[in-house]
C-alpha positions as CSV (number, residue, x, y, z in Angstrom):
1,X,4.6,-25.9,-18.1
2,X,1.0,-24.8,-17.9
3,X,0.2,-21.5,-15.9
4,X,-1.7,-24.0,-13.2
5,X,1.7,-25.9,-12.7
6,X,3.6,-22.6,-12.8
7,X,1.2,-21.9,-10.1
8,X,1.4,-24.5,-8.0
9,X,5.4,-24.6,-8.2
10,X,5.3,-21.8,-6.5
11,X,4.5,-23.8,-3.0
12,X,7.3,-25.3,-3.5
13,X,10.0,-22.6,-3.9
14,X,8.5,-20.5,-1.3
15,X,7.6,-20.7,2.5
16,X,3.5,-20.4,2.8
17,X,1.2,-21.2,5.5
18,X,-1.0,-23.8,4.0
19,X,-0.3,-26.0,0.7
20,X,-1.8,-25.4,-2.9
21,X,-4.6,-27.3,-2.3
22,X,-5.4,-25.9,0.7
23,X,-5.5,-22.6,-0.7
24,X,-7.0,-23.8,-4.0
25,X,-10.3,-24.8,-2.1
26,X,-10.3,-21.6,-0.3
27,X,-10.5,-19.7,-3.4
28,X,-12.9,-22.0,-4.6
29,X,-15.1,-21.6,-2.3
30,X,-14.6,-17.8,-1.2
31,X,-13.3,-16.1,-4.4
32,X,-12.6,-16.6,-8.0
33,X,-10.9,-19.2,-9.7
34,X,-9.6,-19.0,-12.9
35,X,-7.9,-21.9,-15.0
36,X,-7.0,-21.6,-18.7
37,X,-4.2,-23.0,-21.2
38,X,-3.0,-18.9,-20.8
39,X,-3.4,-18.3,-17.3
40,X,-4.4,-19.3,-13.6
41,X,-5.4,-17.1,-11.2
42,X,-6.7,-17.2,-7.5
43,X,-8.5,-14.1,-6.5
44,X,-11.1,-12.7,-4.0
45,X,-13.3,-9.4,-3.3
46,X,-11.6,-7.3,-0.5
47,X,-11.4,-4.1,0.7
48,X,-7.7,-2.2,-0.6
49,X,-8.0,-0.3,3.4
50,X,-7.6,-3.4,5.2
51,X,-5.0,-4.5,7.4
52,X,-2.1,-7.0,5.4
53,X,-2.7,-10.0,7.8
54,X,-6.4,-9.6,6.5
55,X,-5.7,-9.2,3.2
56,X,-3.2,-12.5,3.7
57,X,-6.3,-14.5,5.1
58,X,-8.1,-16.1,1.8
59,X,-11.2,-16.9,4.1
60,X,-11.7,-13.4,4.5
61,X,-13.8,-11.7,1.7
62,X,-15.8,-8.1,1.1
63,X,-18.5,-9.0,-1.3
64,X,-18.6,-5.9,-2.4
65,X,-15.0,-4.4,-1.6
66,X,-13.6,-2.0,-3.6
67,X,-10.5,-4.4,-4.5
68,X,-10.0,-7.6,-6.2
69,X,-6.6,-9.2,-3.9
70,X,-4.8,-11.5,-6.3
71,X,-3.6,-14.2,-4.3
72,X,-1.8,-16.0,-6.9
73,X,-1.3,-15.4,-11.0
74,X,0.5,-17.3,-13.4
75,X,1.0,-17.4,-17.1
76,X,-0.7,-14.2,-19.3
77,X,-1.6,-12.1,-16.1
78,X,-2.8,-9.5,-18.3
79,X,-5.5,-11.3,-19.9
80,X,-7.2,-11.5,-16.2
81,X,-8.4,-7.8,-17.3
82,X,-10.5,-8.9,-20.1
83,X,-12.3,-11.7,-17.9
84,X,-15.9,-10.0,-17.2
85,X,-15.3,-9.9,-13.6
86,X,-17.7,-7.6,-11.4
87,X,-15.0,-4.3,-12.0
88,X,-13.7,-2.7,-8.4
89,X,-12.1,0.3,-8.2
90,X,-8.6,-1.2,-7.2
91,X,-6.2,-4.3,-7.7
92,X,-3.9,-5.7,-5.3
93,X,-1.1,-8.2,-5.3
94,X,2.1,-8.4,-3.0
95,X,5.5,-8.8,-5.0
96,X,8.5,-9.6,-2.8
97,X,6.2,-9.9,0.3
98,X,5.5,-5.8,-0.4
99,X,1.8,-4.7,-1.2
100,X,1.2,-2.7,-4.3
101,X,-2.6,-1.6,-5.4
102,X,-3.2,-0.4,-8.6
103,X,-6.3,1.1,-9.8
104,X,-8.3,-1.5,-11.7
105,X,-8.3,1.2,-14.7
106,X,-5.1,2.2,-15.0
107,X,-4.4,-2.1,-14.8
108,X,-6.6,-2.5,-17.6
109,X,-5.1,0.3,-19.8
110,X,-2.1,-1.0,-19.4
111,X,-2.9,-4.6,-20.3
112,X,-4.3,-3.0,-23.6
113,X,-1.8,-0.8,-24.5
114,X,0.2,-3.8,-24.3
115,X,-1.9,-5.8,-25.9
116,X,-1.5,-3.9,-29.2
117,X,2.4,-3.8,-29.3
């Protein structure tokens, strides 16, 4: 299965507010879309102090926040680190309907200490 199926399959396992498409476009049109055979990847620009149900809403974006929100990943998540995105200080993701923020540094160390094993 490629990561953009893996992706989308997710819509269907778990209870979400609009459908993949819907929040396809969304990221299309107010953050970052990445598609490759190792990874897809929804993101946008926000700011890591703002409330969750803002961070939740994919039409709301900081052009020049401090965080990139990951709204969906699939496939080699780590090789999102090595895409020349615009770096911010922070990354954040929920997991389990928790959010976790991780510096952007400290993500990208990670990813190439990994990497090398």
């Amino acid at each position: 299965m490629t990561p953009y199926f893996a992706a989308a399959a997710v819509y269907g396992r778990e209870p979400c507010a609009r459908s993949f498409e819907a929040d396809l476009f969304l990221h299309l049109v107010h953050g970052v879309v990445v598609s490759t055979p190792e990874v897809f990847a929804m993101v946008r620009p926000v700011c890591r102090e703002w409330p969750l149900a803002w961070l939740r809403d994919p039409e709301r974006i900081q052009p020049d926040g401090d965080c990139w929100w990951i709204w969906l990943a699939a496939g080699d998540v780590g090789s999102l680190f090595a895409w020349p995105l615009p770096v911010r200080v922070w990354v954040g993701f929920e997991r389990e309907n928790i959010p976790k923020l991780i510096r952007f540094r400290d993500v990208r160390r990670l990813f190439r200490t990994t990497k090398r094993n």
